[in-house]
C-alpha positions in Angstrom: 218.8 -57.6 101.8 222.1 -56.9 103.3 224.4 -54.2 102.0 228.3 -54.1 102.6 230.3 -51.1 102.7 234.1 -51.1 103.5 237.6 -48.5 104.0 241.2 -49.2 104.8 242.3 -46.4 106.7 246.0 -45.2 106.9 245.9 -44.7 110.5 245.8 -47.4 113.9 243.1 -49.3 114.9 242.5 -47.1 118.5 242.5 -43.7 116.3 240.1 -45.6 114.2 237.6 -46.6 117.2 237.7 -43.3 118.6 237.3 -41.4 116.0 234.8 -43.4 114.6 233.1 -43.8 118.1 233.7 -40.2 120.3 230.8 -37.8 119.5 233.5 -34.6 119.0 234.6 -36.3 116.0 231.5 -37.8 114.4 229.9 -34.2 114.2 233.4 -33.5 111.8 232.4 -36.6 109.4 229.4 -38.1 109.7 227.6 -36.8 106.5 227.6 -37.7 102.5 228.4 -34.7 100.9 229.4 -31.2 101.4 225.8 -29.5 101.9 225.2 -31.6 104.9 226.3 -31.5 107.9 226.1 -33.8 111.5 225.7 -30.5 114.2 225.2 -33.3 117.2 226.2 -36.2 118.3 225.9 -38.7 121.3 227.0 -41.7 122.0 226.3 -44.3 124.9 228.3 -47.1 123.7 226.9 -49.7 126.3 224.6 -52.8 125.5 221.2 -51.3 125.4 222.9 -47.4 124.7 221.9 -45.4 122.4 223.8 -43.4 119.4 222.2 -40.6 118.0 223.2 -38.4 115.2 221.9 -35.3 113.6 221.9 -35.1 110.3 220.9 -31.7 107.9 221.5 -29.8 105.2 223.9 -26.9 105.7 220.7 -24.8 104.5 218.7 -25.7 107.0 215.7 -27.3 104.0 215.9 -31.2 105.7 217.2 -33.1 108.3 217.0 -36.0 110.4 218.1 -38.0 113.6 219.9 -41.2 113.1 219.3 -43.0 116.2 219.8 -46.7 116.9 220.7 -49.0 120.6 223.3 -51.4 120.5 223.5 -55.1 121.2 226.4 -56.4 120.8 229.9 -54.6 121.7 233.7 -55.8 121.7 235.8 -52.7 122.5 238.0 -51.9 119.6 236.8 -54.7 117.4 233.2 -54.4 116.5 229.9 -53.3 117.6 226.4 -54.1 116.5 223.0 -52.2 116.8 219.6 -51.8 115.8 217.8 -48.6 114.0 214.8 -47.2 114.8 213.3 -48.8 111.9 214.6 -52.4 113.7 217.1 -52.6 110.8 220.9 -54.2 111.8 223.8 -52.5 111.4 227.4 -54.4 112.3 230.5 -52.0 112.0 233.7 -54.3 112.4 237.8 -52.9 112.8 240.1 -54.9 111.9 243.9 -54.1 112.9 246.2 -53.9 109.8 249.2 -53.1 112.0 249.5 -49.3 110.5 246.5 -49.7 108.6 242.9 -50.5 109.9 240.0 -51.9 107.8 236.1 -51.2 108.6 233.5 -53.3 107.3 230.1 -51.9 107.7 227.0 -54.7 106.7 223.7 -53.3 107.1 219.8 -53.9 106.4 218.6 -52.3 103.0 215.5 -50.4 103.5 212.7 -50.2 101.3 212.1 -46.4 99.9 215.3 -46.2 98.0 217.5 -48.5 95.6 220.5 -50.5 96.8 222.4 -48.5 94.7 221.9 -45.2 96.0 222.1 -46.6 99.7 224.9 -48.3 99.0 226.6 -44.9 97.5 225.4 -43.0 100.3 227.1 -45.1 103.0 230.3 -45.4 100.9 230.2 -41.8 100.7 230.0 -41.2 105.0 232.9 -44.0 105.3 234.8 -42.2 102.9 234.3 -38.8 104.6 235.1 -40.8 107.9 238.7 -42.0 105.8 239.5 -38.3 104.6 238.9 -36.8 108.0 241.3 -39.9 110.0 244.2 -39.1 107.3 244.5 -35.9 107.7 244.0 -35.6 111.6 
């Protein structure tokens, strides 16, 4: 099952990219809530590179690496890549003039409802939406 997540963004679509793609800035919103955190990133965006992400709670009780290697890339219009887990993701920009919209369509997995994965990636692309607008 496929899930679809989406933001329209009051910023351009190469503040967008970047700040959706440069590691210094996914460490300031790649996370759902407030007691977690993303402390590293890295990002080889490159057919066959890797992004990696570290995800935790502030209070140090869980975390996890979000890693995945991409195979598909167009330079400020969309990229593809594959999870650990050989789920898909496909993250798409489109250019709104002062606007930009991101569409993110990715593979359910198994251990928790649609719902709440659904909510949880809505709740990164809106943390990704809050930190563009006011940056």
């Amino acid at each position: 099952m496929k899930i679809t997540i989406q933001s329209i963004i009051k910023a351009d679509i190469k503040k967008v990219w970047d700040y959706y793609t440069v590691p210094e800035h996914i460490t300031k919103w790649n996370f759902a809530s407030e007691d977690w955190c993303c402390p590293a990133a890295e990002n080889d965006l490159r057919i066959g590179g890797k992004y990696k992400a570290r995800m935790e709670a502030k209070d140090k009780s869980f975390g996890f690496d979000f890693e995945a290697t991409y195979n598909e890339i167009s330079i400020g219009e969309k990229f593809k890549y594959t999870l650990e887990d050989q789920r898909e993701v496909s993250v798409s920009f489109e250019n709104l003039g002062e606007q930009s919209k991101i569409v993110v369509t990715f593979d359910a997995e198994t251990e928790n409802s649609e719902e709440m994965q659904k909510n949880g990636w809505q709740s990164i692309l809106d943390n990704f939406k809050k930190y563009v607008e006011k940056n």
